[in-house]
Residue frames relative to the residue before (quaternion, step in Angstrom):
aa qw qx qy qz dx dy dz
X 1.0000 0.0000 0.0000 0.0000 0.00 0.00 0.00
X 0.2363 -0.7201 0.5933 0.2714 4.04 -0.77 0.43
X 0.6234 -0.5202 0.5605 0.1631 2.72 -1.80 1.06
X 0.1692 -0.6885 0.6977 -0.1025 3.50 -1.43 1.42
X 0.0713 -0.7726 0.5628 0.2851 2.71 -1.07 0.56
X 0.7208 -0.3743 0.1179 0.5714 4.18 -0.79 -0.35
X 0.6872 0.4876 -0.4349 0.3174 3.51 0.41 0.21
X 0.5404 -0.6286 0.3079 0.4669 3.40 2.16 -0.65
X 0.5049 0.5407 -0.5203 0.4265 2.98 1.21 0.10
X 0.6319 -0.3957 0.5816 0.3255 3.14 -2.38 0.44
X 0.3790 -0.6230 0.6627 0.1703 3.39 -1.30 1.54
X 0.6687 -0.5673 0.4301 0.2146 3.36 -1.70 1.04
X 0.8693 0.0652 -0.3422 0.3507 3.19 -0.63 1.58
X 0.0833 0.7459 -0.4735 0.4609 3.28 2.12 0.71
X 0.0216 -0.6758 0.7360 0.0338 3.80 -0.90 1.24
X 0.0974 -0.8322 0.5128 0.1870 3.59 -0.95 0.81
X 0.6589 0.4497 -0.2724 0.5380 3.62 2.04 0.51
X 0.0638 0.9375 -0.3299 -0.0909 3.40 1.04 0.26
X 0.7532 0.3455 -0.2603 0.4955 3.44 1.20 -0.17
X 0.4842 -0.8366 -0.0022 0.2562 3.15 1.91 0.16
X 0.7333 0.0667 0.3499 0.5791 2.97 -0.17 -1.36
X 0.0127 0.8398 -0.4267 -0.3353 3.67 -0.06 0.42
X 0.6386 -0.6231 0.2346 0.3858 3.64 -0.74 0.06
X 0.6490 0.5005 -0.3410 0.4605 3.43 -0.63 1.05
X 0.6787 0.5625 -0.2541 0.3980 3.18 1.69 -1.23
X 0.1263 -0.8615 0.4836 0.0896 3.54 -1.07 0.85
X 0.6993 -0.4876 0.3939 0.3436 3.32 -1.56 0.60
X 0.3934 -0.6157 0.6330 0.2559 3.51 -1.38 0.39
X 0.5418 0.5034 -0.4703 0.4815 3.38 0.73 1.22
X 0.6209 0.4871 -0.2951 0.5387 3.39 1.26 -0.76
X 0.7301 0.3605 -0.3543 0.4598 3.89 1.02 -0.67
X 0.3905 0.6804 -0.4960 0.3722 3.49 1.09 -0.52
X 0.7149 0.5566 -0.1122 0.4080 3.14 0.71 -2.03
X 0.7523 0.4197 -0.2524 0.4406 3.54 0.52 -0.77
X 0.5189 0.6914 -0.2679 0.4254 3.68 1.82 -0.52
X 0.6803 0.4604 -0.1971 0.5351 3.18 1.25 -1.51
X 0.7782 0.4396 -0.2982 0.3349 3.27 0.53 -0.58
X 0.3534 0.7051 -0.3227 0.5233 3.07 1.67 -0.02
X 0.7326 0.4741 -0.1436 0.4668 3.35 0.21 -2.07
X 0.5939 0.5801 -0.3017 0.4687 3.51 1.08 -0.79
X 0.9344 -0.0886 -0.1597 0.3060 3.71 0.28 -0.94
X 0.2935 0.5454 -0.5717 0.5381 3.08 1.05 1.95
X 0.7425 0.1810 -0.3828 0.5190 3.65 1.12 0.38
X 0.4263 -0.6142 0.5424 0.3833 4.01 1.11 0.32
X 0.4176 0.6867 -0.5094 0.3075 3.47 0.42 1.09
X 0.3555 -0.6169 0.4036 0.5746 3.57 -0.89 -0.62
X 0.7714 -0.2021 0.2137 0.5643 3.22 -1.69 -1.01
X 0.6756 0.5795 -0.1314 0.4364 2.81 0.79 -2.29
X 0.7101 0.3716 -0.3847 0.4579 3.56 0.10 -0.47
X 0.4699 0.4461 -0.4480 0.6161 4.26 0.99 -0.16
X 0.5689 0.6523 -0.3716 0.3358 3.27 -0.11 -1.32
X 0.6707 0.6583 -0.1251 0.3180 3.13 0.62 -2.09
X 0.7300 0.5678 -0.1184 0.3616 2.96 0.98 -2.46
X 0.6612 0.6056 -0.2447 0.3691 3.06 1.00 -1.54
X 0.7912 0.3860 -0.2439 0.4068 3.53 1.01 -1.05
X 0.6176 0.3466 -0.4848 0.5133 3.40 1.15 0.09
X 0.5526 0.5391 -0.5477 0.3226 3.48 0.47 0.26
X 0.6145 0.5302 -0.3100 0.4951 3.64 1.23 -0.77
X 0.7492 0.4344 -0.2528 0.4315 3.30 0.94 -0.75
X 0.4516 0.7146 -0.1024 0.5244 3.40 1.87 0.24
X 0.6601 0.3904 -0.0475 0.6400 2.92 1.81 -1.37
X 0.5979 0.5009 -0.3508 0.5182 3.93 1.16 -0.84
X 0.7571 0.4096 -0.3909 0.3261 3.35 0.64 -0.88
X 0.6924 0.4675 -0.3665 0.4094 3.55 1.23 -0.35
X 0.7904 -0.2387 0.1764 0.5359 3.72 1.19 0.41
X 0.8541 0.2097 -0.2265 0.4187 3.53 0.72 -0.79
X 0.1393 -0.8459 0.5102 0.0687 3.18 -0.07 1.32
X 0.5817 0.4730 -0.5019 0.4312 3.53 0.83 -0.75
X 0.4219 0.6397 -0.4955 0.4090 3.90 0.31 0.35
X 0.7336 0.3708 -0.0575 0.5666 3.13 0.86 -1.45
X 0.6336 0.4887 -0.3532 0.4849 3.96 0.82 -0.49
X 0.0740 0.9592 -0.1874 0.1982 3.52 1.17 -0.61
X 0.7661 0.1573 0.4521 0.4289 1.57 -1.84 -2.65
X 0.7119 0.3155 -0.4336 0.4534 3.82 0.23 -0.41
X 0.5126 0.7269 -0.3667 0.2728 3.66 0.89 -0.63
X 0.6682 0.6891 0.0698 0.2716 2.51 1.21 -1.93
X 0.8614 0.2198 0.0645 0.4533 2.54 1.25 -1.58
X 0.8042 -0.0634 -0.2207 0.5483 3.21 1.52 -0.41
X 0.6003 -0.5810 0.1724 0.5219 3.64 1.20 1.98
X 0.8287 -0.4000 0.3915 -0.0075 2.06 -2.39 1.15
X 0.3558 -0.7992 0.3619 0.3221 3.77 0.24 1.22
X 0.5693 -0.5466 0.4229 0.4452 3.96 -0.75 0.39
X 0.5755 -0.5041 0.5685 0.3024 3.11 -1.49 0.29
X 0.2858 -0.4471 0.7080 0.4660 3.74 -1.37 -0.21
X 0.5420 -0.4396 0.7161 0.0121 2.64 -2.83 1.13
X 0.1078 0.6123 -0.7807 -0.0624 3.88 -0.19 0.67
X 0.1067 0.5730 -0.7999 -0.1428 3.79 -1.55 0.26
X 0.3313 -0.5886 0.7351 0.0580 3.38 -1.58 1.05
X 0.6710 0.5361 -0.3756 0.3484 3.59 -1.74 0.25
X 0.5843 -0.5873 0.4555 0.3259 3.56 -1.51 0.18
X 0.4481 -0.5816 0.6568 0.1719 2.99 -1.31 0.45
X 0.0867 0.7522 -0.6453 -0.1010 4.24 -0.51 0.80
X 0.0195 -0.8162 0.5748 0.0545 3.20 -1.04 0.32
X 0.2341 -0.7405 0.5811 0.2432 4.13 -0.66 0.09
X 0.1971 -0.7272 0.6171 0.2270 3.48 -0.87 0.25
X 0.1051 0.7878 -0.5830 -0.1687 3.69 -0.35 0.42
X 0.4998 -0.5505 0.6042 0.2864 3.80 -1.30 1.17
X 0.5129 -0.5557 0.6358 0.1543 3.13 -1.69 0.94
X 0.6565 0.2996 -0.4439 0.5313 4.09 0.75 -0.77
X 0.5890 0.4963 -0.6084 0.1915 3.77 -0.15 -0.03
């Protein structure tokens, strides 16, 4: 069972995957990669130019409605935009004069 603490979080050093990752399995960067390069030489293109295709095709696909298509593949590939930062509260601050 993992350790909680009262708020529910996982107590520090609590593993909740311990054998991990299984072997063999792969990242949706490594197929991404292997896709483009594909698409590349069955069209005598480069990477970057496939690469390219793909994103105006996603961006192609958002504009007609399906963006998670397009939220994805950019996720995916080059992370997951930040959240906003709301911070609430005062700011204190001291000024101290240099002649004192």
């Amino acid at each position: 069972m993992v350790k909680r603490n009262a708020n529910g979080q996982i107590e520090k050093g609590e593993i909740l995957n311990p054998a991990g990752r299984p072997i063999g399995t792969r990242n949706f960067q490594t197929d991404f990669d292997e896709v483009v390069e594909e698409i590349a030489k069955a069209n005598n293109i480069t990477n970057s130019e496939a690469r390219k295709i793909l994103i105006k095709k996603a961006y192609g696909e958002a504009k007609d409605g399906n963006f998670q298509y397009y939220k994805d593949i950019v996720e995916r590939v080059y992370g997951k935009v930040p959240d906003a930062l709301t911070i609430t509260g005062e700011i204190v601050s001291k000024v101290i004069s240099v002649d004192e």
